[in-house]
N, C-alpha and C positions, 0 to 999 in steps of 0.2 A: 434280647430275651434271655441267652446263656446269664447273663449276669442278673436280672430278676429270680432265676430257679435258686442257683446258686443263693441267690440271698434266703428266697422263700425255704430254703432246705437248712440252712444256717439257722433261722430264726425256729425252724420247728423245732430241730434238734435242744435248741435253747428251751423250749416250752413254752412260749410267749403266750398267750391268753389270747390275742388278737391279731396272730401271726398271719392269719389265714387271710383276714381282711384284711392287713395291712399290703399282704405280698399283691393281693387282687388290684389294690389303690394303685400300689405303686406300678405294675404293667399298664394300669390306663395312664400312668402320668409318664412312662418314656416309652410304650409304643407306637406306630403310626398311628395320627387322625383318624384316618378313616373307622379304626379300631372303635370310635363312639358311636357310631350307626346302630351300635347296642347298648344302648342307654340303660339297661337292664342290669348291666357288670356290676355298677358299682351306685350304691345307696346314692342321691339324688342330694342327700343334708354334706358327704363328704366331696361329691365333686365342686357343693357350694360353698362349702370351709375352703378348698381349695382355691378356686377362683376367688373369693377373697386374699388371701392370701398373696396370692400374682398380681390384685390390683395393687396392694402396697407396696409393692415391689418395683409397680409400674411396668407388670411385665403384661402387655395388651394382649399378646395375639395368645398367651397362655389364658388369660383370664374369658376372652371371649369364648375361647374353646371352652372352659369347664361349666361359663355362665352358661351358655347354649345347651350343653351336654346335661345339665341339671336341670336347666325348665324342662326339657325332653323326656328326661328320667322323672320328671314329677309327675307329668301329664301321663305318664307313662304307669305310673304304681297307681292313681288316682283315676286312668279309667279301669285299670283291670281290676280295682278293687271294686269298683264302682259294678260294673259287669257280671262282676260273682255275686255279688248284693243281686243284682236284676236277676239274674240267673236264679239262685236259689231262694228267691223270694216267689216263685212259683209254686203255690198250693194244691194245685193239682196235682203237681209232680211229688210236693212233700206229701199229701194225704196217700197217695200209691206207696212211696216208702213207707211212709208208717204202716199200712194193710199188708205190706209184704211181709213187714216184721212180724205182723201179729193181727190179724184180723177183730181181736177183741178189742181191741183200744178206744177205738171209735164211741165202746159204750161206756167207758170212765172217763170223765171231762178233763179231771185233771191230768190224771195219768197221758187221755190224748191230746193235750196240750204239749205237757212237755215231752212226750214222743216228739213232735212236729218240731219243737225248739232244738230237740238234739237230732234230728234228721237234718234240719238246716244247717247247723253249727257243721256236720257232716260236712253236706255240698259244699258250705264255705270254705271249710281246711282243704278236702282235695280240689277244689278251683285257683284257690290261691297258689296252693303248691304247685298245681299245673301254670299257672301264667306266670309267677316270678318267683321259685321257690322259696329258700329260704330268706332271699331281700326280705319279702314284705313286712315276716314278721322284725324287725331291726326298729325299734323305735326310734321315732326322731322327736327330736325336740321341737315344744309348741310353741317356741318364739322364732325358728326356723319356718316351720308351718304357717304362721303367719304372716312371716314375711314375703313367702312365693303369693299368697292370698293380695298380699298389696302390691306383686308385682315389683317388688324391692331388687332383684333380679335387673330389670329392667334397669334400674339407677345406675348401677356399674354398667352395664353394656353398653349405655347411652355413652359416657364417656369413652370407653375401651374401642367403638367403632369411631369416635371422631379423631382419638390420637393415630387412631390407623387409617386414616383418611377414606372409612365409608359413612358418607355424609348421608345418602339414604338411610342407611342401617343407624346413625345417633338420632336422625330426626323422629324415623320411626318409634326406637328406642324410647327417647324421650316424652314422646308422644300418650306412648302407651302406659309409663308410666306416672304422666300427669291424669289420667282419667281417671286412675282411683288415687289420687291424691291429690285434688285440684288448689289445696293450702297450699302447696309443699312451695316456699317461696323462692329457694336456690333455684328448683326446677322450671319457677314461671320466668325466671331470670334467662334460665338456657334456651325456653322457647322462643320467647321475646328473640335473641339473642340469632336461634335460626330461622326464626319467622323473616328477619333484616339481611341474613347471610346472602352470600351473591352464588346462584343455582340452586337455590330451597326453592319448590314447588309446594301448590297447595296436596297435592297427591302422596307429597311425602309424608305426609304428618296422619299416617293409617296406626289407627291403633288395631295392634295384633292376636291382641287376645279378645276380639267385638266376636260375645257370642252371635250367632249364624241367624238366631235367631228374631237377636234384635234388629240385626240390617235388614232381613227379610220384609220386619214391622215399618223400616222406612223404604224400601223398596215399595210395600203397600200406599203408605202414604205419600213417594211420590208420582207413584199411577193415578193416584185421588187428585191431585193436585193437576197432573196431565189428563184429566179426565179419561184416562185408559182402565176403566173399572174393570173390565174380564183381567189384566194386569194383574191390580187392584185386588179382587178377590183370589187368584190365585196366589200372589203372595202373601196375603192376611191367612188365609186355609193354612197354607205351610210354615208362616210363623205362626201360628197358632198351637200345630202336632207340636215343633218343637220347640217352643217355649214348657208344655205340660210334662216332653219328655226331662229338659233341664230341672224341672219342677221333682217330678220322679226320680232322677239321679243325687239332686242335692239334698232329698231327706234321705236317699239310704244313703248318704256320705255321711251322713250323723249317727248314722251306728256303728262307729268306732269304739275305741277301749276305751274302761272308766280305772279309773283308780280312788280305792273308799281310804280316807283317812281316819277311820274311826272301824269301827268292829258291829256294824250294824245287823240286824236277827234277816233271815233268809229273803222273806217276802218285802222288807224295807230295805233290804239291799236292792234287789230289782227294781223297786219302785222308784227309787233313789235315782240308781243308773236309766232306767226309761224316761222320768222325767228333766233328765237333763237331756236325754235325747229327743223330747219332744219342746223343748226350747231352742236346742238346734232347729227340726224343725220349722218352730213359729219363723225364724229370720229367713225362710229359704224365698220366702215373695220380695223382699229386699235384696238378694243376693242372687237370684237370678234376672231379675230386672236388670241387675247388673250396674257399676257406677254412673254411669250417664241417666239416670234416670233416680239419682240417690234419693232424690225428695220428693219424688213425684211415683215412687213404686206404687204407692196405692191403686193409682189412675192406670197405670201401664198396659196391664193384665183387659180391663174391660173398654179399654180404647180398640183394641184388636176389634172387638165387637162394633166398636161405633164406628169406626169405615166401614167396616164389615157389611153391616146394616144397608148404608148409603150406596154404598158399589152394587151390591147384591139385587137393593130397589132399582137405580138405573140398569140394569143387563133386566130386568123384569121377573126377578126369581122373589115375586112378593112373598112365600109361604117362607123361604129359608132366610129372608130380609126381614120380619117380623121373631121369629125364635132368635135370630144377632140381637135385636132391638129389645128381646126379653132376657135373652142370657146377660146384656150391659144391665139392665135393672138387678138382676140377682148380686150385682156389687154395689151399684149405686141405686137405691129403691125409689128413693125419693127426686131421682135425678127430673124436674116437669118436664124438660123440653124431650127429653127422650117416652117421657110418659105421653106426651102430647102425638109422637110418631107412633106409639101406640095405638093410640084412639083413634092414629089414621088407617093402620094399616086393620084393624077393626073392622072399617067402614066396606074396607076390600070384597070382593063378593067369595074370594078365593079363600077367605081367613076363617077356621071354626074356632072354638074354645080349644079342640085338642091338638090342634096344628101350628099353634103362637105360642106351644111352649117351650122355654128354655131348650137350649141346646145339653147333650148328655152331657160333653167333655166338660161345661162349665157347671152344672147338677153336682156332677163325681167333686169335681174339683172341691166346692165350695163347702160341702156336704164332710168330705175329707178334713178341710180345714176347723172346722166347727166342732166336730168333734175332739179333734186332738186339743185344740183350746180349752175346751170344755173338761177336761181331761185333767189339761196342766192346771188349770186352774184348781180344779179339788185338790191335784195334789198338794200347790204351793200355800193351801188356806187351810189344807188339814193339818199339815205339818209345820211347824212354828219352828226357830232358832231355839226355844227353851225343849223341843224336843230330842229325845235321842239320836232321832232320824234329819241329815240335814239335807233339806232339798237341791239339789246341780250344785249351782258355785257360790249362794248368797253364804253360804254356811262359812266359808272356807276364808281365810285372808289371802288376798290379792296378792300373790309374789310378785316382788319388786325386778325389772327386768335386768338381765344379770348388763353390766356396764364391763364394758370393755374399750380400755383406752386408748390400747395401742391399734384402735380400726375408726379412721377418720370418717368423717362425712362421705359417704362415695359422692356424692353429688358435687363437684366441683361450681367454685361460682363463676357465672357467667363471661367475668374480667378472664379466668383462669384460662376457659375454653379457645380464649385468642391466640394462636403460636405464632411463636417468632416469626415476621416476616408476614403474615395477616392483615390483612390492607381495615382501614377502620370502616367498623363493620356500618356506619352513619355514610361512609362514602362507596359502601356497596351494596345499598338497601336496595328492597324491593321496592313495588310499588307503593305510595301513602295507605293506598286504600284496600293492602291486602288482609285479608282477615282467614289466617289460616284454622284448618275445622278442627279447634279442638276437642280436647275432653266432654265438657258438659252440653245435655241440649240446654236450651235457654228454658228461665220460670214464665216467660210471656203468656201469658192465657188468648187460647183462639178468641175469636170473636165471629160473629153466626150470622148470619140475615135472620131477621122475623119473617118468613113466611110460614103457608100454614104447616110443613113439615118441614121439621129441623133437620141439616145436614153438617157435619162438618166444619171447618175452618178450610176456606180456598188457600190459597198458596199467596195468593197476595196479603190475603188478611192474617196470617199468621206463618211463621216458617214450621218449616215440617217436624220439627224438635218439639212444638210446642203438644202438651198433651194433657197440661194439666184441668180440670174439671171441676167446678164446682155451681153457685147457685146462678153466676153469669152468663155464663157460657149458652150457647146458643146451638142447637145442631138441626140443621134441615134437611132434609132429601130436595 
């Protein structure tokens, strides 16, 4: 550490512009390990340049270090921003700050609007400041950003843990980062490759970043499937909360910084910047859904309800089995077979008009959605490219991503992963018939008994992945 002061006291005296950050980089890159357990030191884009860096180096146990250290510090800037967003997007708490200021406000609409806006902006700066001061605001670059989003992270470490011989830790690795990028063909080569290796288990192959919420949603489904419905509806409840809460965190994670490439009038700057934040927004049903579910996001959300419904019917809880079975209609209206469990649960002697209706949390939800659509859509059809004003990103030309030649594929191909002395991986396969769980669930569409109330897909007739919905599909109680 003498020899970091020293430097850092050298480099001030010098006036360096970037002295301060650089001396911080460099005590996390030669002090002890353990010194990363504070992912907060140092920006999350430099520990990632850095671990690059070490990968071409071929230097592994540096690289894992800074990879690990950098997903941690991302997840790290990304809930406490997330957090202050949740925090100070309390209206309660903003409308007291504004009355503290000034009790009249309340009666000029404008005026107590933007009271409310710069009360928040408020709570956001000292929240921020209190969870990671001056980091958070350090901009990072949005092809950095993008690539923690795809888990690109993930690519280096997959190798970085096989040269280091943790075979759990590459498989994982790998794993996780084929589920948002099921094309990625070097990567299907490396699975292939551990799927045959000699001690790869199907347990290895966990992807790490599977929000909480979606396992929950197959924890539901395989209680459905075990006929354990009190199971069943208890983990459908709880992936339910928090799916809406993911739902909730990923639209205030779209209210980040804009930057206007043009000199737009006051009230078209805003509207500018809000509606690219309510295009952020529209993708948050895609992106919480999450990549296992890339093409089937639609169904994801009102599937919760159709076990829901079913489990709910079997334990005998008809009134709150009938509102699942109408909260699934408010996505899918015309869905018959679920109409048809309508008109049974109808029949019920337990069922009035006011007690078969929709669920709140799915009301709020959908009601939220609608409007914001509603929203963007006047803005992107009031404002035209021949206008002054350009809407989010149509307006702007696509920068070209910057190429950098001296940073190879981190993905190594599958031949590569073999070292010296690796016995051929054909004569130390597993079993023929193993099929380790990857990335995607499958597009299989369930398939239903015709009886007079539709339930589900059993577990024979369909795997648990399958979720997609349309005018086949069959669901009975």
């Amino acid at each position: 550490m003498l020899v970091v002061q020293k430097t850092c006291h050298i480099m001030a005296q010098a006036g360096f512009i970037f002295g301060t950050t650089f001396c911080l980089y460099l005590a996390v890159l030669l002090v002890d390990p353990s010194f990363g357990d504070d992912p907060s030191i140092v920006p999350y884009d430099q520990l990632y340049e850095a671990g690059k860096t070490h990968y071409t180096r071929e230097q592994w146990l540096d690289t894992i270090l800074h990879m690990e250290r950098a997903i941690k510090n991302y997840k790290l800037r990304k809930s406490s921003t997330i957090g202050c967003r949740v925090k100070c997007a309390n209206q309660t708490r903003i409308l007291k700050d504004v009355m503290a200021l000034d009790h009249r406000y309340p009666n000029h609409s404008e005026l107590n609007f933007f009271a409310r806006v710069v009360k928040r902006a408020e709570c956001l700066k000292h929240c921020m400041d209190e969870k990671l001061g001056d980091i958070w605001q350090l901009p990072v670059h949005e092809d950095i950003e993008k690539e923690f989003e795809a888990r690109v992270p993930y690519d280096y470490l997959q190798l970085a843990y096989w040269r280091t011989n943790q075979l759990a830790k590459a498989v994982a690795a790998a794993h996780t980062f084929i589920v948002a990028n099921p094309d990625h063909s070097v990567m299907q080569e490396n699975i292939e490759f551990y799927k045959e290796f000699e001690g790869v288990t199907r347990d290895m192959f966990q992807d790490m970043e599977r929000p909480e919420h979606e396992q929950l949603f197959y924890d539901a489904v395989s209680a459905y499937n075990n006929q354990d419905y009190k199971e069943c509806k208890k983990s459908a409840e709880k992936a339910l909360v928090l799916y809406y809460k993911a739902d909730t965190e990923c639209r205030l994670s779209c209210e980040g910084p804009y930057t206007h490439d043009y000199f737009p009038e006051f009230f078209q700057s805003i509207t500018n910047h809000y509606t690219t934040v309510l295009k952020c927004k529209s993708e948050c049903p895609e992106q919480v859904a999450g990549p296992n579910q890339k093409t089937n996001y639609r169904n994801y959300l009102p599937m919760h309800y159709h076990y829901l419904q079913f489990c709910l019917f079997q334990l005998g809880e008809v009134v709150n089995a009938a509102q699942a079975a109408s909260s699934f209609l408010l996505f899918i209206p015309d869905h018959e077979d679920m109409l048809q469990n309508i008109r049974f649960y109808q029949r019920q002697s337990d069922i009035t008009a006011d007690n078969q209706q929709p669920r709140k949390d799915a009301v709020e939800y959908l009601e939220t959605v609608t409007l914001e659509q509603k929203l963007l859509d006047l803005a992107e059809t009031t404002f035209t490219l021949d206008d002054e004003m350009i809407v989010g990103e149509e307006g702007g030309k696509e920068e070209e991503p910057p190429i950098t030649e001296d940073m190879p594929n981190p993905t190594p191909d599958a031949a590569k992963l073999i070292r010296k002395g690796d016995l051929d991986p054909a004569a130390q396969g597993m079993d023929a018939g193993f099929q380790a769980e990857t990335a995607e669930p499958t597009d299989a569409e369930p398939s239903f008994e015709e009886d007079s109330i539709q339930r589900p897909a059993t577990e024979e007739e369909s795997p648990e992945v399958s979720i997609i919905l349309d005018d086949s599909v069959k669901t009975e109680l």
